[in-house]
Structures are given as C-alpha cells and as structure tokens.
PLY file of the C-alpha trace (Angstrom):
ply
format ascii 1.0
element vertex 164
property float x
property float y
property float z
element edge 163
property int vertex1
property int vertex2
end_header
17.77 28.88 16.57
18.29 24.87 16.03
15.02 22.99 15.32
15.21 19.49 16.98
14.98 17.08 13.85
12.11 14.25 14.29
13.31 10.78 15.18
12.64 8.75 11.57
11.61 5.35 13.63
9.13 7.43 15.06
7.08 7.92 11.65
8.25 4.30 10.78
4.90 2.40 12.97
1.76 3.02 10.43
-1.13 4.55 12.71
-3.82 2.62 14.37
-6.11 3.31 10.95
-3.93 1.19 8.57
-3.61 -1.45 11.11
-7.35 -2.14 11.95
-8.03 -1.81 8.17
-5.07 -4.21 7.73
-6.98 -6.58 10.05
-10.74 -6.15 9.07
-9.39 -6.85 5.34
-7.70 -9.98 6.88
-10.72 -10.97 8.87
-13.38 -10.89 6.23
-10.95 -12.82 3.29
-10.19 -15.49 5.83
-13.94 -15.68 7.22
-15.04 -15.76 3.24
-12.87 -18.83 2.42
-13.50 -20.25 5.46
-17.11 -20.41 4.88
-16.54 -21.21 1.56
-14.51 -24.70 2.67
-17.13 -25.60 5.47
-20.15 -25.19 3.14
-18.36 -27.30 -0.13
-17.43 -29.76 1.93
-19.16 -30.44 5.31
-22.71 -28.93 3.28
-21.82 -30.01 -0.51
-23.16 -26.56 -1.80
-21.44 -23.11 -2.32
-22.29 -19.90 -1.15
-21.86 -17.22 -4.42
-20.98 -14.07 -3.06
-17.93 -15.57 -0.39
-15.84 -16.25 -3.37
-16.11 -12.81 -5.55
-15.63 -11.12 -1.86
-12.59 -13.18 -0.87
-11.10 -12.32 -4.16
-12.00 -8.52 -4.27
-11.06 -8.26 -0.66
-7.27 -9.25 -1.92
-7.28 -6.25 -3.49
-7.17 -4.29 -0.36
-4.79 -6.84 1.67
-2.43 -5.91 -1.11
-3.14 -2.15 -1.20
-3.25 -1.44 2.39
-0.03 -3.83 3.04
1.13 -1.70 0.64
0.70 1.19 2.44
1.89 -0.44 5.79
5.14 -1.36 3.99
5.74 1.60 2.77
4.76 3.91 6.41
7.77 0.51 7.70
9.96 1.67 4.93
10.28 -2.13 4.56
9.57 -2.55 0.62
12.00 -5.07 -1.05
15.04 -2.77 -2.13
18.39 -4.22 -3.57
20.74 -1.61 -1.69
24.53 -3.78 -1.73
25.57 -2.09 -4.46
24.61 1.41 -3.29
26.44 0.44 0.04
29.37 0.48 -2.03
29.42 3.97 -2.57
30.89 6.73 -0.63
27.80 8.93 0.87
27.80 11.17 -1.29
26.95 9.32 -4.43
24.29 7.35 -2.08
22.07 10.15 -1.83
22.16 11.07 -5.36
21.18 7.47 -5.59
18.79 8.00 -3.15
17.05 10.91 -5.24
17.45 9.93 -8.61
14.94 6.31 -7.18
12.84 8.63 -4.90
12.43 11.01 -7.85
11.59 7.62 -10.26
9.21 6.13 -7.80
7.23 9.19 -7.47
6.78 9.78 -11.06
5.76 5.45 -11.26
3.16 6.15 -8.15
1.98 8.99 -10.28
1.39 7.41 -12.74
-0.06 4.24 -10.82
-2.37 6.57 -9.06
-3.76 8.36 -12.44
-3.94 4.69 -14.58
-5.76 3.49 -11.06
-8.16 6.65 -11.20
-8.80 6.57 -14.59
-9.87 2.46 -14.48
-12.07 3.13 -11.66
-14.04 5.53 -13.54
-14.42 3.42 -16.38
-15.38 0.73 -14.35
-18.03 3.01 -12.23
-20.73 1.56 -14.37
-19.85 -2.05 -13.85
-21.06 -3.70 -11.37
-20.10 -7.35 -9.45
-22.71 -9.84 -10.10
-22.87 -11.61 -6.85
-22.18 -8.08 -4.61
-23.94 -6.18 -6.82
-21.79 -3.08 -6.18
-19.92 -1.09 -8.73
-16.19 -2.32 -8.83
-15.04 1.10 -8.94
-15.26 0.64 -4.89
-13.10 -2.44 -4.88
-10.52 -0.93 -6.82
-10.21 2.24 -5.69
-7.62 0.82 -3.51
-4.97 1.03 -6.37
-5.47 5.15 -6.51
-5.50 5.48 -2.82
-2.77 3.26 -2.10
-0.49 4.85 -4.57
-1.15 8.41 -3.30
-0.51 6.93 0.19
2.85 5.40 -0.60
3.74 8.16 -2.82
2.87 10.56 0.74
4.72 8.32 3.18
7.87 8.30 0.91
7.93 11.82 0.52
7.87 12.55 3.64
9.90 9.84 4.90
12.73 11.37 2.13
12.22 15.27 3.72
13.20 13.51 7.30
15.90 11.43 6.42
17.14 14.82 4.78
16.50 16.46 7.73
18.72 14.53 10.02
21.08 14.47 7.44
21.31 17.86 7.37
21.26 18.22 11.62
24.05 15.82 11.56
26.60 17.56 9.58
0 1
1 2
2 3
3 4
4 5
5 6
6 7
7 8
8 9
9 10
10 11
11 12
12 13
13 14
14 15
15 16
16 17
17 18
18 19
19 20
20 21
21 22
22 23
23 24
24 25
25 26
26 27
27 28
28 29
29 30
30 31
31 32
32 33
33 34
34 35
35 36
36 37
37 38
38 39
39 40
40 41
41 42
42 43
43 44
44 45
45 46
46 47
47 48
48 49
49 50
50 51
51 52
52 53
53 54
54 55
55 56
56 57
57 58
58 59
59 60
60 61
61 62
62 63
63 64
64 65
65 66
66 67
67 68
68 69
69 70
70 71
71 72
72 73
73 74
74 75
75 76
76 77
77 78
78 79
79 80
80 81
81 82
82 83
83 84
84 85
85 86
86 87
87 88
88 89
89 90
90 91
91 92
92 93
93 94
94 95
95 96
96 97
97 98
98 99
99 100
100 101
101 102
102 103
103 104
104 105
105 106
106 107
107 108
108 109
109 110
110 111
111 112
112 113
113 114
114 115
115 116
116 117
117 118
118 119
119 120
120 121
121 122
122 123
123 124
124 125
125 126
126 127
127 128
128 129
129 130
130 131
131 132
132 133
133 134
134 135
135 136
136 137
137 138
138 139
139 140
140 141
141 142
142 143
143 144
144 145
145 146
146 147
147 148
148 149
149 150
150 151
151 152
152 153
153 154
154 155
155 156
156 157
157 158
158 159
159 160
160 161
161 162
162 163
C-alpha cells in the first residue's frame, strides 16, 4: 500500500505564529525608534528605555526571520556548482551540508543556551529584565531552523523516493 507523499510547498508558508511574532517584533522596533525621533527632535529630550528596546527587539527580527527563512527554505545558498552535478552526487551534496548545518545549529543552540544562563543574572538597566529573555531567541531559533530543515530534508526524500 502506496502512502501519498506530502506536497513540500505545502510546509514551505511558516504558520500564522511566526508571522504575527514576525510582525509584533516589527511593530514595537519601528514604534521604539519612532518615538525615539519625535521626542529628540520635535521634544529635544530622549526617552531611555525606547533605545535598549529597539535594539534588543533586533534580536528577535533576526531570530524569528530566521526561522521564517528557514520554514521558506529561502536562506542564501550558492547551489550553481551543485547544479552541475548529475543527481546523484547532488544529494550526497545535499546530506553531507544538511548533516554540517545540523551539527553548526547544534552547536548554535547549546553556545546560545549556555550564554543565556550566564547572563540570567544580568539584568538591562533601562528594562530592568534579565537579558537571558532577550536572547533566548538565539537557542530557540536554532532549534527551530535545525526542526524545519530536518524535516524539510525527510520530505524532499520522500518525494524523491515516490518519484523513482
């Protein structure tokens, strides 16, 4: 008995969680240095905190685009001269970097983890939270990509495999 083999565009569109935390990250770095323009310059003072948020809050635009790139399979990749080879040799290709970038998301994810605990005593001065919060994003975004591209890898095999 044939199992139908899932479409890989359909696991391509991130779900609607990435997207609105894509956009409330967006939202509240913009608003920040927004305010931060109107009060230098139309109110000649400064408002502490908008800066140390707008700056923290880049953080998580980069982690969660991250993650959004990753669910698009749309990170930068030089493929021409893999394209050059016969299949074959493109899939070892294809392993051999799959295999790579998991152990480098590993170890992104355990370096991440590791910071944020010795950071879990530090706090911002303006915020006044601990900046293990902030950067938790590098743990969570590494385990995320490191998901999305190992599943994304099990369905391309997939249809691979259906299509022979």
């Amino acid at each position: 008995m044939s199992h139908p083999t899932p479409d890989l565009d359909e696991y391509r569109e991130p779900g609607p969680v990435a997207k609105i935390a894509a956009t409330l990250t967006m939202s509240v770095v913009i608003g920040c240095v927004l305010l931060q323009v109107f009060d230098r310059y139309a109110l000649h003072m400064s408002v502490s905190w908008t800066e140390e948020l707008a700056r923290l809050g880049m953080l998580w635009i980069a982690g969660v685009g991250g993650i959004l790139a990753a669910a698009r399979h749309s990170h930068f990749r030089v493929g021409i001269l893999v394209e050059l080879l016969p299949r074959k040799p493109q899939r070892v290709v294809d392993i051999i970097v799959a295999g790579l970038s998991g152990v480098f998301l590993l170890y992104v994810a355990y370096s991440g983890y590791r910071y944020c605990v010795n950071i879990a005593d530090s706090t911002s001065p303006m915020l006044g939270i601990s900046y293990a919060i902030p950067y938790s994003i590098i743990p969570i975004s590494a385990v995320l990509i490191g998901v999305l591209g190992f599943w994304q890898a099990v369905i391309n095999h997939a249809q691979q495999e259906a299509s022979k």
